[in-house]
C-alpha positions in Angstrom: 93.1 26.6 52.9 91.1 28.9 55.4 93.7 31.3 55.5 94.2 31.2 51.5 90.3 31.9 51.3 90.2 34.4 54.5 93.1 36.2 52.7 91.3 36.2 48.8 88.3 37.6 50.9 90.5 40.5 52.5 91.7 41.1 48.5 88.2 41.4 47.4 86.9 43.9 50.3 89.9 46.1 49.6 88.9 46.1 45.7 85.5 47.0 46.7 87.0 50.3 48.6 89.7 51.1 46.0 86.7 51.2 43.3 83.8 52.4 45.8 85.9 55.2 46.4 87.2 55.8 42.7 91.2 55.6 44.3 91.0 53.6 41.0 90.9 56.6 38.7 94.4 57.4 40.0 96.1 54.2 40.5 94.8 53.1 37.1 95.5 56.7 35.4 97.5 56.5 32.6 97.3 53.0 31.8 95.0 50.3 30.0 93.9 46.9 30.7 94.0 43.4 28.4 92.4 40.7 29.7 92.3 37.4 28.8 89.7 34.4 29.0 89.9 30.8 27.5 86.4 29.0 28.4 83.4 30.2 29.7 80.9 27.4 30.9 79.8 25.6 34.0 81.2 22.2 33.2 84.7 22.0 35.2 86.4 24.1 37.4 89.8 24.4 36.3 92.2 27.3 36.1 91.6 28.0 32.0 87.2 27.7 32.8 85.1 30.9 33.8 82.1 29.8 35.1 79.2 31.5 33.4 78.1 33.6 36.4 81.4 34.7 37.2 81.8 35.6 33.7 78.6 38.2 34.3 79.8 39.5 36.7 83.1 40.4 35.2 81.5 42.0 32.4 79.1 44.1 34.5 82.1 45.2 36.7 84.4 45.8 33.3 81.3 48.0 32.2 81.2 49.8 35.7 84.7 50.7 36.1 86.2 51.0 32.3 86.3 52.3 29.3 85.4 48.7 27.5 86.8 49.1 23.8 88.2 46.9 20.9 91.8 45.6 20.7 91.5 47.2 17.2 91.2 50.5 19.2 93.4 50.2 22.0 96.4 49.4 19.0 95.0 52.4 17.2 95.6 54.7 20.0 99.7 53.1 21.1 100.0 53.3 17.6 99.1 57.2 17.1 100.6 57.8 20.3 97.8 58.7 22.2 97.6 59.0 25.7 95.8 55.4 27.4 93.3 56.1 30.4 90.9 53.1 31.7 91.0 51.1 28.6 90.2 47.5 28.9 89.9 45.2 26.4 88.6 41.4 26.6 89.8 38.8 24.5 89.6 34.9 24.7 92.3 32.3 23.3 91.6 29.3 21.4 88.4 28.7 20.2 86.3 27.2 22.2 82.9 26.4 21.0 81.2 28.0 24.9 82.8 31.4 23.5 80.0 31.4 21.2 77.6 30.0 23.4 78.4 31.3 26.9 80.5 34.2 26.4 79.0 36.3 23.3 75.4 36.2 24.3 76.3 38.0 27.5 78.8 40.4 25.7 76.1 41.2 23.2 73.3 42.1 25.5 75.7 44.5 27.7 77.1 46.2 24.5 80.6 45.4 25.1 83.1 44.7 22.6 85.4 41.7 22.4 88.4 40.0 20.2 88.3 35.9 19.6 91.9 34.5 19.2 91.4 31.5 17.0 93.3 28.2 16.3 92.4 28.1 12.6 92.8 24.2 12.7 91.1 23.3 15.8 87.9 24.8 14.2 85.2 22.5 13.4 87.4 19.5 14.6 87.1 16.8 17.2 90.9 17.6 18.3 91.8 17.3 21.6 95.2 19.1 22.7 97.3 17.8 25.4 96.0 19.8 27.6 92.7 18.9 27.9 93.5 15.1 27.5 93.2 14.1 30.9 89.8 16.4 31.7 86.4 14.7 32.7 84.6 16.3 29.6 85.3 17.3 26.2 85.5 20.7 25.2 84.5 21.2 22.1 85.6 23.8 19.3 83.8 26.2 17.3 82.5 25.5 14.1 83.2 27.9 11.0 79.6 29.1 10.8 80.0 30.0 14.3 82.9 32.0 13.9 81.3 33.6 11.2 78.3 34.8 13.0 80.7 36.1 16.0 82.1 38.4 12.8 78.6 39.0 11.3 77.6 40.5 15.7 80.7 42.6 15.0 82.9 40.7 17.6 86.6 41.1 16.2 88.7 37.6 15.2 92.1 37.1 15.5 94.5 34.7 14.7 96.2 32.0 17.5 98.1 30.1 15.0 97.3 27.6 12.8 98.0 24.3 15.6 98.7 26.4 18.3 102.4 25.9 17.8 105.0 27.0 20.6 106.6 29.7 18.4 109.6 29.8 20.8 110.7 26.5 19.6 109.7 26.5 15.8 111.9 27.0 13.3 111.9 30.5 11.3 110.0 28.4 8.6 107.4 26.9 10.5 106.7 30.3 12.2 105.7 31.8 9.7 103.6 28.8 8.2 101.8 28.9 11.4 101.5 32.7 10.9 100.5 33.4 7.4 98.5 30.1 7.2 95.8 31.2 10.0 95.4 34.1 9.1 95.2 33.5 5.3 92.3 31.1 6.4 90.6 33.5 8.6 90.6 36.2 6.5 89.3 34.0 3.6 86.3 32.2 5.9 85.6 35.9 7.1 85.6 37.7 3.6 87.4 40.2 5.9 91.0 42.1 6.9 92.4 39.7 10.1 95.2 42.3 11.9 95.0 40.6 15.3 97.4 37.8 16.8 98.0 36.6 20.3 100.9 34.2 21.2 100.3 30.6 22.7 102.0 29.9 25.8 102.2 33.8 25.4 104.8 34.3 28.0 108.4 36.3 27.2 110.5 32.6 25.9 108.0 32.2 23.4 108.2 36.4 22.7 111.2 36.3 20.7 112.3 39.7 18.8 112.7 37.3 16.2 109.1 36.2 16.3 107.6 39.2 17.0 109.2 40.6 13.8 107.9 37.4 11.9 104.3 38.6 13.2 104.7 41.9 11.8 106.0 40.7 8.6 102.9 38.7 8.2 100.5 41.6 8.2 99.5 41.6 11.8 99.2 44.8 13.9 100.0 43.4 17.4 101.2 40.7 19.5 99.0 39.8 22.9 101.3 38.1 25.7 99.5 37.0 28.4 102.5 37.7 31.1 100.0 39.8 33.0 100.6 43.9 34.0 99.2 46.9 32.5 99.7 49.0 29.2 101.5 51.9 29.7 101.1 54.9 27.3 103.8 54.5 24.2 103.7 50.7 24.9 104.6 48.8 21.7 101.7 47.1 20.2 104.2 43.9 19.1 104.6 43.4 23.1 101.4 44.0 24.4 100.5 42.7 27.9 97.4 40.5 29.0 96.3 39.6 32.3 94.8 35.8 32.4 91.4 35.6 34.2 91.3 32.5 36.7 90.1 31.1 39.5 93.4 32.7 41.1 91.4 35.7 41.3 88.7 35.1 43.9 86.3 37.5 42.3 86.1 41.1 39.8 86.8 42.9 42.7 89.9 40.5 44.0 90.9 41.4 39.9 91.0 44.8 41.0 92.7 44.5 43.8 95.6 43.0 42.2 95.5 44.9 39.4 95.8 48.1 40.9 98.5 47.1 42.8 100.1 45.9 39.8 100.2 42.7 41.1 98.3 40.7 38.3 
């Protein structure tokens, strides 16, 4: 354990150099950056929870060191075949209700934009998934009205299924169920256009060619992974990579580290 901590400190102090010294603006030349959170809150310390603090601090070093833009814009650009440069774009899976509370309030009062992947059905519910069965507390969902007002900030929503359904082993019917369902509901709660979908259990099984032309079919614009690496000018919007933020990063500048080094 001391030398997994002495070694995430060693990470962190050679982030701080790379960005003190901008060697970032030519490692990360050329690319752009989607990151992913799940909860933000002070509750548990798990790897899918962000404490509040931390989450600060991410923001303020996302605001230092990048260009901080929608996932609407960062598709717009791979799309038009425009050249990336220090993009990064924040996004958050599922739905949980400390998005709202935790998360926006902070994204609001630095100016920075952000896309909320939903699970249409776990919205205003008292479901628990499997994975937070066996956790100390309960997590609890959005409700519509909140969703709603992350819309009415001008936060962007996007669709994470209708159950959160493991697209790599669903049928070709179920798929798209899960697909045109959510984002038929989200688009009718929001009185708005919903382009945006990111996988669950977004790694490459679950990334089928198959699926990601179901996503396409259903009116959706791109497809978030969250395999980690960096997007690369020309990259295709239907594969687009997302680096997870946990606790396996020891801090922003540990995130940098690793990211520069095209670790993460």
């Amino acid at each position: 354990m001391a030398w997994g901590h002495a070694k995430g400190m060693l990470k962190s102090l050679a982030g701080r150099l790379i960005f003190a010294s901008r060697l970032d603006h030519l490692l990360l030349s050329n690319t752009a950056v989607v990151v992913a959170f799940h909860r933000v809150n002070d509750a548990l310390d798990d790897d899918l929870t962000c404490p509040v603090e931390t989450f600060g601090r991410y923001c303020s070093f996302f605001a230092r060191h990048f260009r901080v833009v929608s996932l609407t814009e960062l598709v717009r650009q791979l799309e038009r075949d425009e050249p990336v440069n220090r993009e990064l774009v924040i996004t958050f899976d599922d739905g949980y209700r400390d998005n709202y509370q935790n998360a926006a309030p902070i994204l609001k009062a630095m100016g920075l934009p952000a896309t909320f992947f939903v699970v249409t059905r776990f919205i205003g519910s008292d479901f628990v998934p499997w994975w937070d069965a066996g956790l100390p507390v309960r997590h609890a969902w959005m409700s519509w009205e909140q969703v709603i007002a992350l819309h009415h900030q001008g936060f962007e929503l996007g669709s994470h299924t209708s159950s959160h359904a493991d697209l790599g082993k669903a049928s070709a019917d179920e798929a798209w169920h899960e697909l045109s369902e959510s984002r038929a509901v989200l688009e009718q709660r929001l009185a708005a256009p919903v382009e945006l979908f990111a996988f669950p259990y977004g790694d490459a099984t679950r990334m089928t060619a198959e699926n990601r032309a179901l996503v396409k079919a259903a009116g959706f614009r791109c497809c978030c992974s969250c395999l980690g690496g960096l997007v690369a000018p020309g990259a295709d919007p239907f594969q687009l990579r997302r680096v997870p933020i946990s606790p396996w990063f020891r801090s922003p500048h540990d995130f940098g580290f690793q990211v520069t080094s095209g670790r993460a």
